[in-house]
C-alpha distance (Angstrom), angle and dihedral (degrees) to the residues before:
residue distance angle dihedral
X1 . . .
X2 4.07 . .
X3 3.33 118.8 .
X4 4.02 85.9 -125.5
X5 3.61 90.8 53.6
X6 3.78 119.4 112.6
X7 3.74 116.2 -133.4
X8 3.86 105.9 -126.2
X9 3.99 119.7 -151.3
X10 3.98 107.4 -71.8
X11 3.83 119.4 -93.4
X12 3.39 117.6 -131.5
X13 4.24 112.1 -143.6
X14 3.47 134.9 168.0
X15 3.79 125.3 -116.4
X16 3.34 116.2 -118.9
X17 3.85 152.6 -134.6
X18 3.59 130.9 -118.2
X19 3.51 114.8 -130.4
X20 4.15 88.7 61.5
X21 3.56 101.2 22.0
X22 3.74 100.0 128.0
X23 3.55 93.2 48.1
X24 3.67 90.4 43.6
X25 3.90 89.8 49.5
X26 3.70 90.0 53.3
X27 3.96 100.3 54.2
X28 4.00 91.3 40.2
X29 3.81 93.0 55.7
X30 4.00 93.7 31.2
X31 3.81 96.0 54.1
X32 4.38 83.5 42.5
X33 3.53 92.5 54.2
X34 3.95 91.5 39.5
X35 4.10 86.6 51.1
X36 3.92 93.4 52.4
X37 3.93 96.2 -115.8
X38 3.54 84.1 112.7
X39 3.64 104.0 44.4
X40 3.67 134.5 -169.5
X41 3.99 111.3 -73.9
X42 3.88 93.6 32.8
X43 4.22 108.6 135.2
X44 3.68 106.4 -139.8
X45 3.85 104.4 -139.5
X46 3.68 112.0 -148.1
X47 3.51 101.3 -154.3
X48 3.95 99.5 46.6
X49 4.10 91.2 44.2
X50 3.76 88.7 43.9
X51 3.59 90.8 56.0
X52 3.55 106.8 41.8
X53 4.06 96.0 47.9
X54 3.92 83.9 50.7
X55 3.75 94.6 -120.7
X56 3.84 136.1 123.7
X57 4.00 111.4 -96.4
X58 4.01 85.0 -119.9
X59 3.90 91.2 56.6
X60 4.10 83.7 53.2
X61 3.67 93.6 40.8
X62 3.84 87.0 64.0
X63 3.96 91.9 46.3
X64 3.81 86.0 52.8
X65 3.42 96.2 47.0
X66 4.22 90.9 56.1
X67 3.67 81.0 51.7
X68 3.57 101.8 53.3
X69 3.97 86.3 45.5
X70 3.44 91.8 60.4
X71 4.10 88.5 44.8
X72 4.23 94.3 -117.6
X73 4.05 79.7 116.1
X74 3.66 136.6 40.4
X75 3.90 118.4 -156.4
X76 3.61 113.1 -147.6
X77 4.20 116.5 -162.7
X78 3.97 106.6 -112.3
X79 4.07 96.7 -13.5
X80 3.79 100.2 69.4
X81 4.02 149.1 -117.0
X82 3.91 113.1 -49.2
X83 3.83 123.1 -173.8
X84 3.95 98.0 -106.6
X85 3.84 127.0 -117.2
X86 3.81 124.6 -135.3
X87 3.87 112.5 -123.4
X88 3.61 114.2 -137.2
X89 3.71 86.9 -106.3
X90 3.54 99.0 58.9
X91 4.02 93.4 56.3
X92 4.02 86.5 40.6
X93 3.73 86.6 54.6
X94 3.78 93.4 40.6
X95 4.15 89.6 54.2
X96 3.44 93.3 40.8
X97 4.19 86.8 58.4
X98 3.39 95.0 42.4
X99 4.03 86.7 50.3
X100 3.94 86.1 65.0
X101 3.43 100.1 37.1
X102 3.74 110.4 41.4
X103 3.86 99.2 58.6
X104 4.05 91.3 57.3
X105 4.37 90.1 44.2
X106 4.13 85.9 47.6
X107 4.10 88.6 48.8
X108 3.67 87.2 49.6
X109 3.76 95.2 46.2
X110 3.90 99.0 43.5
X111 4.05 97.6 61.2
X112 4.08 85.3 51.7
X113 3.99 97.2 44.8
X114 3.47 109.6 131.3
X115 4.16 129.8 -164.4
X116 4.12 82.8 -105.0
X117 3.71 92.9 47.8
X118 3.35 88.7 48.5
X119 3.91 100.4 54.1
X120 3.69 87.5 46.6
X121 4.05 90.6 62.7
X122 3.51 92.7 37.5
X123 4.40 83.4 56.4
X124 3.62 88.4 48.0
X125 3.95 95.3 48.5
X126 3.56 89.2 50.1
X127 3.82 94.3 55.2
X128 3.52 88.8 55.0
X129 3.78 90.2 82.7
X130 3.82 87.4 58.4
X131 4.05 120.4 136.4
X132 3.75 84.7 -128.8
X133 3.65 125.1 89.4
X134 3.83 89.1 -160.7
X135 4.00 98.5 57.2
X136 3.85 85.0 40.6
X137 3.23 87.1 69.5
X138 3.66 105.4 35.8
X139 3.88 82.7 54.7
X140 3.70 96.4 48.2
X141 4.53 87.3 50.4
X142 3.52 94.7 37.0
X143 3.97 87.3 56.4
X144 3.87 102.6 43.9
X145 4.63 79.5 42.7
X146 3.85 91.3 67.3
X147 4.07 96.3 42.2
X148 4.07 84.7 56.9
X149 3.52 90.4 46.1
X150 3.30 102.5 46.1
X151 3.97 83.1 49.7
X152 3.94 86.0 79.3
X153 3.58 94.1 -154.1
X154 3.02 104.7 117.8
X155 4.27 104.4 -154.9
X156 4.19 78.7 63.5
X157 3.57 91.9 44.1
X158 4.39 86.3 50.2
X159 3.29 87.3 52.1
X160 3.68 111.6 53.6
X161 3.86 94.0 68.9
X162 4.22 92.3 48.7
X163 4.03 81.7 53.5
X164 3.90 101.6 36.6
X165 3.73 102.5 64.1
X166 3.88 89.4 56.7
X167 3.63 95.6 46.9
X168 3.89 83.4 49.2
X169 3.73 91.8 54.5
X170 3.36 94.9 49.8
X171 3.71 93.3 45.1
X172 3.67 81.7 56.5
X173 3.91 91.7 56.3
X174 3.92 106.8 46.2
X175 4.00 100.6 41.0
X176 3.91 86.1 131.1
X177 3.92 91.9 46.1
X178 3.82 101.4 44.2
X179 4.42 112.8 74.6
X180 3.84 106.3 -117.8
X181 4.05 79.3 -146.3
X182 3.28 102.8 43.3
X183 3.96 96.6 57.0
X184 3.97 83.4 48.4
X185 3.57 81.4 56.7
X186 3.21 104.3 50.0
X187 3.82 98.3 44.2
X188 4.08 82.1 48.7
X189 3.69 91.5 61.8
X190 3.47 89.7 46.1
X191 3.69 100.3 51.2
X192 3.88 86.2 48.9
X193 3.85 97.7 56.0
X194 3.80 92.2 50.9
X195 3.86 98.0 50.1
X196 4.06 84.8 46.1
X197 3.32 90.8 45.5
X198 3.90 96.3 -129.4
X199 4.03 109.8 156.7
X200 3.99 87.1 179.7
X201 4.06 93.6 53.2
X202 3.80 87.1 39.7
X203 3.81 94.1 56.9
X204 3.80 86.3 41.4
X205 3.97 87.1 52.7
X206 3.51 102.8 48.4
X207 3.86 91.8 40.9
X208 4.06 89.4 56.6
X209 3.94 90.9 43.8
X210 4.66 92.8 52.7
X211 3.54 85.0 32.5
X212 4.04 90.1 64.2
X213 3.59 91.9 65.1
X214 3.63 92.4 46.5
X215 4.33 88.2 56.3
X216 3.98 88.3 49.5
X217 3.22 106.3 49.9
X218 4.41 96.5 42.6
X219 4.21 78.0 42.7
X220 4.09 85.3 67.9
X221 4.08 90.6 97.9
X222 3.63 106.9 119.1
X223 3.72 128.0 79.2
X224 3.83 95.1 -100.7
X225 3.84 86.7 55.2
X226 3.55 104.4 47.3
X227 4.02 81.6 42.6
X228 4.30 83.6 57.9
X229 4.10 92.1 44.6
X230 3.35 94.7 46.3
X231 3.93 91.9 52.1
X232 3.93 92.6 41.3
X233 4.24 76.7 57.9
X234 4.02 102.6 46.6
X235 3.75 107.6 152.5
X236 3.71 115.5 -122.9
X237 3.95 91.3 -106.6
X238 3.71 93.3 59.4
X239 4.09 89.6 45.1
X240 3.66 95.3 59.2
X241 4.09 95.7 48.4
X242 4.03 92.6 44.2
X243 4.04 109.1 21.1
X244 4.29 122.1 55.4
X245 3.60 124.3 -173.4
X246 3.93 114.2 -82.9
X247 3.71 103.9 -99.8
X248 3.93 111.7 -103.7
X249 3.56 123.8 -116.8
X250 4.14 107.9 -178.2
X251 3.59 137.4 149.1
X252 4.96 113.8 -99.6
X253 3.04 107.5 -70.8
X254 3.75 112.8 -103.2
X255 3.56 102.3 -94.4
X256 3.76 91.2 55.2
X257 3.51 95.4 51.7
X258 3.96 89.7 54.4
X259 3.90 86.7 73.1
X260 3.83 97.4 57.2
């Protein structure tokens, strides 16, 4: 660790087994990163992750290498692996796709609601008033899941996964920036067009709900904001002089706890 890194909060991980520990390496430092305990700028040290998840710094290799496919990681040639940013252009893009889309998966969905469907989103509106961030946002995915599966068309129901773990990360990013009551809001007025049927107040719904994002992000005009963008942007070079990894805190590694 440099002696000009900052020691970030300690991230708890579980040790691992062998016959899925790639796989298992994957989700554990996916659904960190996704959660914000690993945030954007973070190097990834091989050798020190390696080691404390018990594995072989091949096996991790390959879990960092799904990672960086799926852009949570960005692999930089003789500097490192970093946990990867989202320009403002990538969630602009990502809104502006899920503008299109989401009105057409909701129509789908609303003609096949049934009364357990129904209670389901009601559950998951309700947890949006949680005290946690983290089952905020589970609640706020797991509703938006059902409405593209209950679509039944399946290229929407494909794509909802490629376009939920960035909207996740993002979530992850802009907790402060985002109105706790204005997402329960907007997933209210959502909820209430597809029980009433109404394709014109759904449209209007979902439009007000991407367009949100939209208002934030061209809102970012004062000093303080361009000060947060150009963090949420910090090149790769500047991460590894200013930002260490979060020290881990995880439980032996299986093969030592075979010999108590």
């Amino acid at each position: 660790m440099s002696s000009r890194g900052i020691t970030s909060a300690p991230v708890l991980l579980k040790s691992l087994s062998r016959r899925r520990a790639s796989e298992e390496a994957h989700e554990q430092l996916r659904s960190k990163i996704l959660s914000g305990e690993l945030p954007a700028g973070t190097r990834l040290f091989e050798a020190t992750y390696a080691r404390d998840l018990g594995i072989s710094q091949s096996t991790l290799r390959e879990a960092l290498a799904r990672l960086a496919h799926e852009g949570l990681v960005l692999s930089v040639p003789r500097r490192g692996t970093y946990v990867a940013s989202l320009p403002i252009d990538t969630i602009n893009h990502l809104y502006q796709l899920r503008e299109r889309v989401e009105p057409l998966a909701m129509r789908l969905a609303m003609g096949k609601l049934a009364q357990a469907d129904i209670e389901y989103l009601e559950h998951q509106l309700a947890q949006l008033s949680s005290r946690t961030a983290t089952d905020r946002v589970e609640a706020d995915m797991a509703f938006h899941a059902r409405l593209y599966d209950l679509s039944g068309f399946p290229p929407l129901q494909g794509l909802w996964p490629q376009m939920e773990f960035l909207t996740r990360k993002f979530l992850s990013t802009s907790r402060r920036l985002i109105s706790r009551e204005k997402i329960k809001q907007n997933h209210r007025a959502i909820m209430e067009a597809l029980t009433e049927r109404n394709e014109s107040a759904l449209d209007d719904a979902i439009l007000d709900h991407m367009r949100q994002t939209s208002v934030l992000l061209s809102g970012r005009d004062g000093p303080a904001e361009r000060r947060s963008a150009r963090a949420d942007q910090v090149s790769t070079s500047s991460a590894s002089r200013h930002k260490a990894s979060p020290r881990l805190v995880i439980a032996p590694p299986l093969r030592n706890r075979r010999h108590k």
